[in-house]
C-alpha positions in Angstrom: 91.7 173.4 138.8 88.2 174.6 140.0 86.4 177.2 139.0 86.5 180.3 141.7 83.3 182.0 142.7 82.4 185.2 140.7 84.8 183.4 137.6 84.0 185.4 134.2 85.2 182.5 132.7 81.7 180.6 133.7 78.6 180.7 131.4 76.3 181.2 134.6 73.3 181.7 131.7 73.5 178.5 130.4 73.4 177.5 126.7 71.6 180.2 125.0 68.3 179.6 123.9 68.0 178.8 120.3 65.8 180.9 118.7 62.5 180.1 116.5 63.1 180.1 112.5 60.7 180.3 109.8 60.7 176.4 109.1 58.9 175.5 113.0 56.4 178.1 113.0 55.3 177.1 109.1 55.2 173.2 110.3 53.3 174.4 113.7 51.1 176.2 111.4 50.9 173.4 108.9 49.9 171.3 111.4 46.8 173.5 112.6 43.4 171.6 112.6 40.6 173.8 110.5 37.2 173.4 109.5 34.3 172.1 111.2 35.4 169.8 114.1 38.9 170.7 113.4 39.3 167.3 111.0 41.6 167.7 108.5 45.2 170.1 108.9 46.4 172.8 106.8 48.7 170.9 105.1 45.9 168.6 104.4 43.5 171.1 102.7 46.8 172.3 101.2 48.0 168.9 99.1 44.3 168.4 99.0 44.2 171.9 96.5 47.3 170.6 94.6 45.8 167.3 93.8 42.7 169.1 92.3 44.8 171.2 90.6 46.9 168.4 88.5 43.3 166.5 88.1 42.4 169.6 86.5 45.4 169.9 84.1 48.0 171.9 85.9 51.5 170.8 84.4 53.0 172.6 87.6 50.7 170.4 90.0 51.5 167.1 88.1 55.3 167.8 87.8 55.0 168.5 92.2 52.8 165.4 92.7 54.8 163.3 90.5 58.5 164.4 92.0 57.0 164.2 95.5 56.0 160.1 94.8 57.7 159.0 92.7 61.2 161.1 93.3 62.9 163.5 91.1 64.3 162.0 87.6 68.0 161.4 87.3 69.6 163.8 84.8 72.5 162.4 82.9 75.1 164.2 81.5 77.5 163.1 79.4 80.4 164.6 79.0 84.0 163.8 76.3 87.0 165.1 77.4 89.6 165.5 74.6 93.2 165.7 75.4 96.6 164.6 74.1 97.8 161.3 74.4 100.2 161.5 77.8 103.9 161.3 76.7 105.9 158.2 79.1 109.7 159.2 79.4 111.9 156.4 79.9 114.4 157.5 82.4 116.7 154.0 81.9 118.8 155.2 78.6 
């Protein structure tokens, strides 16, 4: 059945335009070329700081740089479950 003129039923706007969150404008910011000539991005000067900062003895710089390259360590947990043996019934008598 086709859709009659002047049919409320119609989205006549179109898909509605998805609006900007916080994560695009920081990577569109992130992505800015500073300094002289523009050479080097934020994010750039940014990790650039961070890798000073663990040359210089920051624990929380090492433990960033370190997770970021070489991947987070696995944490194992081990874990004993004690219960009572399960009871079979023989239904056959």
């Amino acid at each position: 059945m086709p859709f009659t003129k002047n049919d409320p039923n119609i989205n006549r706007g179109g898909r509605p335009k998805k609006e900007v969150c916080i994560p695009e404008i920081l990577r569109s910011i992130l992505h800015e070329e500073i300094g002289e000539g523009g050479k080097i991005t934020r994010l750039e000067a940014i990790l650039k700081k961070v890798v000073k900062m663990a040359y210089e003895g920051d624990h929380w710089a090492i433990g960033y740089l370190s997770d970021r390259t070489e991947g987070k360590a696995v944490e194992r947990i081990d874990q004993t479950l004690k219960h009572e043996p399960i009871r079979v019934f023989d239904f056959d008598d």
